[in-house]
N, C-alpha and C positions, 0 to 999 in steps of 0.2 A: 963756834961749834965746829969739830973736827967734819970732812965729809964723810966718813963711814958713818957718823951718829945722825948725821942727816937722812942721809940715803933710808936709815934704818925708820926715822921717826916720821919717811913719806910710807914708807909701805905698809907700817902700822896703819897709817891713818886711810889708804886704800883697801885695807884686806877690812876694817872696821865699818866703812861705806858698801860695800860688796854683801858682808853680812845683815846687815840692815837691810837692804835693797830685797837679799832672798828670803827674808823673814817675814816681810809684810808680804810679797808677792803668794808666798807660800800661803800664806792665811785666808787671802781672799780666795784663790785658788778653791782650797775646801771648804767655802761655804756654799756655792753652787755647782757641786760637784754631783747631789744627788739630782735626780728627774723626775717631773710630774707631767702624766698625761689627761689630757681629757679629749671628749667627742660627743657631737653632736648633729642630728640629721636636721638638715635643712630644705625645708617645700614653702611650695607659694601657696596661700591662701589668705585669709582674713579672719579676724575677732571679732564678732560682734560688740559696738560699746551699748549698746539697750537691748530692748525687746523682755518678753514676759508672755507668762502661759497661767490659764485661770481652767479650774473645773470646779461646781455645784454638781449637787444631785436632790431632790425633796425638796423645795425651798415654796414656800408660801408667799408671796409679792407683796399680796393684800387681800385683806376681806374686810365687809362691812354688813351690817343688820345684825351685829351680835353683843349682846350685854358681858362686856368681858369683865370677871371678878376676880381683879388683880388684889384682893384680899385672902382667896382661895387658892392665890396663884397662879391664877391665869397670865396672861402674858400677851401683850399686842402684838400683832403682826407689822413688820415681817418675822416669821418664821423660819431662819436660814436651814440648808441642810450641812452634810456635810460638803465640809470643801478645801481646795489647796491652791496657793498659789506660788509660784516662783519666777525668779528675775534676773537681768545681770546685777543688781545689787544683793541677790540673795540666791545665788547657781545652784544647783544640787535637781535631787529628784525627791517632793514630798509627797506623802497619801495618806489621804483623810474617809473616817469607816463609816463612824456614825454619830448620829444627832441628833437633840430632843430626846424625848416625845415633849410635844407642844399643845397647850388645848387654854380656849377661851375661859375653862372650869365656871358653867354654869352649877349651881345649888340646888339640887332638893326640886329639880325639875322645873325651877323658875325663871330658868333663864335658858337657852339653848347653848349647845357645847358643840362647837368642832375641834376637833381632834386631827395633827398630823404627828402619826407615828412607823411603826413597821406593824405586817403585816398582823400578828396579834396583840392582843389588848398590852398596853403599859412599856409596851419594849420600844428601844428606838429606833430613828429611820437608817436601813443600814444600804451599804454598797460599798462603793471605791470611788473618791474623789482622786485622780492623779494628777501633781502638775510634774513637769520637768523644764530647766534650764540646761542644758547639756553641756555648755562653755563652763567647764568647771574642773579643777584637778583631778584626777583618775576618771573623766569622763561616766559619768552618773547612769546610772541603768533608765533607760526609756520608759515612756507610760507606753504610747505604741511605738513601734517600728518601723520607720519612713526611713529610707537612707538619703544621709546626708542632712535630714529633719529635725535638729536635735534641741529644737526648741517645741515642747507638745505636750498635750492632756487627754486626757479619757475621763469619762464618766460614766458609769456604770449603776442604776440604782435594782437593787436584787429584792428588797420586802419593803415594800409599802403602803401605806392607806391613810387616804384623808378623809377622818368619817364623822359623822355628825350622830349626837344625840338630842334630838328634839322636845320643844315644849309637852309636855304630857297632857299637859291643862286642854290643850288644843285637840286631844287625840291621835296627835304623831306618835309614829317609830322615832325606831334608828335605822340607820343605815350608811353600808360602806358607800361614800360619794363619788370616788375615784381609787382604785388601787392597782398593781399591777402584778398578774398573775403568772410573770416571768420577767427575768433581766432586761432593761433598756440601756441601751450605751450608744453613745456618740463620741467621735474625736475628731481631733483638731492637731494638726503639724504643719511648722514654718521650717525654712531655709533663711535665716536672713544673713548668710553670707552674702559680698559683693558679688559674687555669682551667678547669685538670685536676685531680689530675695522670690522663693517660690512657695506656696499657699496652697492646703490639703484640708478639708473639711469630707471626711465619713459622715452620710445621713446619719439622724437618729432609728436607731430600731430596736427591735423586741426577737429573745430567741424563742418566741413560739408561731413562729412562721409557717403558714399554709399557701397552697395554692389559692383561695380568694384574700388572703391577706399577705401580700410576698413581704413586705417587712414587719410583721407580729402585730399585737396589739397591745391595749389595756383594757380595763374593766372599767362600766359604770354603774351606778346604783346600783349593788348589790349584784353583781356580773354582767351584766348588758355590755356586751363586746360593741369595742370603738376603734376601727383599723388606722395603725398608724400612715399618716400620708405621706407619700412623695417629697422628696427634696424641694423643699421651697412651697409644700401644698398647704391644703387645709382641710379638716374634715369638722362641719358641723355636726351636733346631734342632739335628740331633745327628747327624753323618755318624762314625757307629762307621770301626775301624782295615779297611784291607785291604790286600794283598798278601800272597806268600808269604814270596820268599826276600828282600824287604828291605820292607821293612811301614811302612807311611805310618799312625801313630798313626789313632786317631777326635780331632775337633773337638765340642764341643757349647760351647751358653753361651744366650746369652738378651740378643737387642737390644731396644731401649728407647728410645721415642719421647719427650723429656720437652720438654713444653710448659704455660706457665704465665703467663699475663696478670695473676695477681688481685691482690698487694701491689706488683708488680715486673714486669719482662719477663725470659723465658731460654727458651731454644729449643735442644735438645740431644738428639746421638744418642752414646747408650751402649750397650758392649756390658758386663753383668754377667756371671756365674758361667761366665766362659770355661774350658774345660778343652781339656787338651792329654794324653791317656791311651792308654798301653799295655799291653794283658792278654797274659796268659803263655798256653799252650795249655790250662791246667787252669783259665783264668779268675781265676788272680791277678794283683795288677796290678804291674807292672815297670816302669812312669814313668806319673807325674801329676802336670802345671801348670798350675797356676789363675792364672788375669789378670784385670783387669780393662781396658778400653778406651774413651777418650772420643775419639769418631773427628771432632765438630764441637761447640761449646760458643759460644754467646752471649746475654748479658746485659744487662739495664743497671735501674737504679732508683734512687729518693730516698735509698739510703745506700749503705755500701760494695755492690759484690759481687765476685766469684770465681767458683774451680771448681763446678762441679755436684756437687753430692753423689752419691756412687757405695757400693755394698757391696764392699770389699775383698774381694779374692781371697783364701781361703782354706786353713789350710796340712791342714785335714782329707784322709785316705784313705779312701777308703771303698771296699769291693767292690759287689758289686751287692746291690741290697733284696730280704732275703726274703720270701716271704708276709707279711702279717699274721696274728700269733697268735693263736689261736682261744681262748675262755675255755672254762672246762669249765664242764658243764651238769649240774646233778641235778633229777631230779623226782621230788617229792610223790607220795603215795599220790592215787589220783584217785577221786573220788565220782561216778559218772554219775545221775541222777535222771529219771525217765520224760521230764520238761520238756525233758530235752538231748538226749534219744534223736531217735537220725533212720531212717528207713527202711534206711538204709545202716547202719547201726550194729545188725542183727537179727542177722546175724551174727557169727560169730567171725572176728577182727579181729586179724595177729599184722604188728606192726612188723618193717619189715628191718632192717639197721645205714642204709640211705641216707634212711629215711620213717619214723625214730622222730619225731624234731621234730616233724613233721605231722601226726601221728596221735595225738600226746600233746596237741596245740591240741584237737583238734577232738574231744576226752572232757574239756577243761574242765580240762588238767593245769595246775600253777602252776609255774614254770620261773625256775631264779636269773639266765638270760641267754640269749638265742638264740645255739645254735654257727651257727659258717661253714659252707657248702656242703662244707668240704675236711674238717671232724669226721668220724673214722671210729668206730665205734661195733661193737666187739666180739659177732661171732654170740650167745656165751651171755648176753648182757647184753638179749637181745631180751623185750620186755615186751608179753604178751598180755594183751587185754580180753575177758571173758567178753561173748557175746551178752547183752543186758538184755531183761527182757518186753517187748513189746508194749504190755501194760495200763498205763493212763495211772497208776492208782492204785498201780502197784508200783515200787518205789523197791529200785532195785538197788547197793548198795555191795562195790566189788572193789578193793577193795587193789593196787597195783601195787610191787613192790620199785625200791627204791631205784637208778636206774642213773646212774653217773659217765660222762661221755663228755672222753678223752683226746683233743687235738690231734696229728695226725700229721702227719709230719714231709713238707715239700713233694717230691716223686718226681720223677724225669726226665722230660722233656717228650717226647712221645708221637706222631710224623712220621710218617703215612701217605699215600704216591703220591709222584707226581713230578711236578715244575713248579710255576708259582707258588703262593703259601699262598693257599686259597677259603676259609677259616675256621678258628677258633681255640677253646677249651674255654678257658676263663683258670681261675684256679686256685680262683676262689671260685663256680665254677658256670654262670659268664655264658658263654652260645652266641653267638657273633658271625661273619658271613659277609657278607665283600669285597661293596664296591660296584661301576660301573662302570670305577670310576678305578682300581681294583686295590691303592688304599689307603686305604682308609676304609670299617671294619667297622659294621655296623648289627649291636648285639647284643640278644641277649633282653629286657630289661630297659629297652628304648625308647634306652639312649644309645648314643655313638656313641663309636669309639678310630680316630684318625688318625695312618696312621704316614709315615713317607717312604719310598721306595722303596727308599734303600739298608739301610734298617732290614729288609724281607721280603727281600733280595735273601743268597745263598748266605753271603758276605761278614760282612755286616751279623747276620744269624743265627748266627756264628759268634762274632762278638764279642762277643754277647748275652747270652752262654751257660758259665755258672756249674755246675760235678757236674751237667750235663747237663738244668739248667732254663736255658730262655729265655725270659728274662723282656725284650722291647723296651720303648723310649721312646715315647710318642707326642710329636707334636709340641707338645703343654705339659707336655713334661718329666715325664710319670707315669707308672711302671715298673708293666708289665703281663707278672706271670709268667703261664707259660701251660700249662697240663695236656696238651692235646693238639694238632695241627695239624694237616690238612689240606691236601692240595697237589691241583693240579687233575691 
């Protein structure tokens, strides 16, 4: 091959490598020619991985004493209200309105009916159950408002009534049991960031707030106002039966403030030991329903939650409490010695049946148990102490025979005058005598027994009143029979 055809067939083969080389290069080139931005703010905090928020409102726990005709429809309790909950398995913000109406459905008057509905007949029980999970995409709207809280509930219950329709047979009404004659709400907000976690519990309260009732109330039996308590309190109360010829049962039971920031938040008003009681004219009882009631419920904390813990309504009967029984007492032969002798003690000294106890102290007797003020102690059973000398050096020993003292049995209660009760004898001795309010006795003994009005009132004393002892409630629920009474 000449060299000019060489020369020629290297620079072909150069200029064909050159092209190549700018044809791929070219290519790659324009595929990431064009730009993409993105951006995003970056803060220190934390995710929640659990935690959950619970709200009820109306919820019925339990009742008992009632012939439920789950062929009419009735339905056993519990009786839920409305209610929401939410989780980090389930974020968001839910709210729940209403619920039931709920009722035992007694027949043709045969059977007794409670009823949980709203406040008029057939409608159901209405409010706002709110839960929230706030860990959630576009950040969910709150039930309340806590900053940085964003796990929380409210409950709110606006028309309610739990009301009973009673046996006819028997000569019962009806009547509202419990209702609430304005809004109750309670809430509950957590932080459970690693920053916290921090716990928020709102008491329970009512927007019909007075100066004697600073967080509202509810209603009983047919309006009888029951002020809501203090965070964490209690408010017993106990509106015995009245009427003649168709008799509106007694209500009693005991509401419940329950409030609790310390593992969790929950904020809730309960009614426990609700009773629904009818006594016969000899004082036995002819109908009695126990309930219990969660009238507002909300929660929320780092792991599950739920209902509020309640004590079950109870299927016991019970008449009214007798006295306490008194133990029997025997005494020792007693020694007196010049050292124990008193000026008082020169003479002859003879115990009655009401001043044996005290007169056996005070010669140094040795006693197997103090009796009650109500020990009656038999005239011939009476034990006298011979006078002792005077002289310090003489040492008098008298023997006293051995005396047993018998508990007696509690007697009828003892009503002298006319008009309201000015004082009471209770049955173990205590003198007690009305203050200005007309209910609330200052007794012997420095303490004090409060009762309600309908409790001293003709009614109320009647319902009381067991083979002719009346023994009332005060208002913490402690039965006070009573020896004698006093009317002004």
């Amino acid at each position: 091959m000449s060299r000019p055809r060489s020369v020629a067939l290297v620079l072909i083969a150069a200029v064909l490598t050159v092209v190549s080389v700018v044809s791929n290069t070219d290519g790659t080139v324009a595929a990431w020619q064009g730009r993409d931005h993105a951006a995003a703010t970056v803060s220190i905090g934390s995710w929640p991985s659990a935690g959950s928020a619970y709200a009820e409102i109306g919820r019925v726990g339990s009742a008992s004493g009632l012939a439920f005709d789950l062929l009419a429809g009735g339905t056993n309790p519990p009786w839920p209200g409305p209610a929401a909950t939410r989780s980090q398995a389930a974020p968001g913000t839910v709210t729940s309105t209403t619920a039931g109406p709920y009722s035992s459905a007694g027949v043709l008057g045969l059977a007794n009916e409670l009823t949980s509905r709203g406040a008029a007949p057939g409608t159901p029980i209405q409010g706002s159950s709110c839960a929230a999970y706030g860990w959630a995409p576009n950040t969910p709207a709150p039930c309340t408002t806590v900053p940085s809280q964003r796990v929380n509930a409210r409950a709110t219950l606006s028309s309610y009534t739990l009301y009973a329709s009673l046996l006819s047979l028997l000569g019962l009404g009806s009547t509202d049991v419990v209702s609430v004659p304005s809004p109750v709400t309670s809430a509950a907000s957590c932080d459970l960031t690693t920053s916290g976690p921090t716990y928020t519990a709102t008491p329970p309260s009512a927007a019909n707030v007075t100066t004697l009732n600073p967080r509202g109330s509810i209603t009983v039996r047919g309006g009888n106002t029951v002020a809501i308590p203090p965070a964490g309190g209690t408010v017993s109360f106990d509106f015995p039966q009245s009427g003649s010829t168709v008799v509106v049962p007694g209500v009693s039971g005991t509401l419940r403030s329950v409030v609790d920031n310390s593992s969790s938040a929950r904020s809730s008003l309960v009614l426990e030991n609700g009773r629904i009681l009818r006594l016969g004219l000899l004082g036995g009882i002819l109908l009695d329903i126990r309930f219990t009631l969660v009238l507002v419920d909300a929660a929320c904390g780092g792991g599950p939650t739920g209902p509020v813990s309640i004590t079950a309504a109870s299927a016991r009967v019970a008449a009214a409490e007798p006295p306490a029984a008194t133990t029997p007492v025997t005494t020792t032969p007693v020694t007196t010695t010049a050292a124990a002798t008193t000026a008082a003690a020169t003479t002859p000294v003879t115990t009655t049946p009401a001043a044996t106890t005290a007169d056996a102290t005070t010669a140094d007797a040795t006693t197997s148990a103090q009796p009650s003020a109500s020990s009656v102690v038999s005239p011939t059973d009476a034990t006298t102490i011979p006078a002792s000398s005077s002289t310090a050096a003489t040492t008098t020993t008298s023997p006293a025979p051995t005396t047993t003292t018998t508990p007696a049995a509690a007697s009828a209660t003892v009503f002298s005058g006319a008009g309201p009760i000015t004082s009471i004898t209770t049955s173990d001795g205590l003198e007690c005598s009305v203050g200005p309010d007309a209910v609330t006795f200052t007794c012997s003994d420095g303490s004090t027994l409060v009762f309600t009005p309908v409790a001293l009132s003709p009614p109320g004393i009647a319902a009381a009143t067991t083979d002719g002892l009346w023994s009332p409630r005060t208002l913490t629920g402690e039965t006070v029979p009573v020896e004698a009474a006093t009317r002004s």
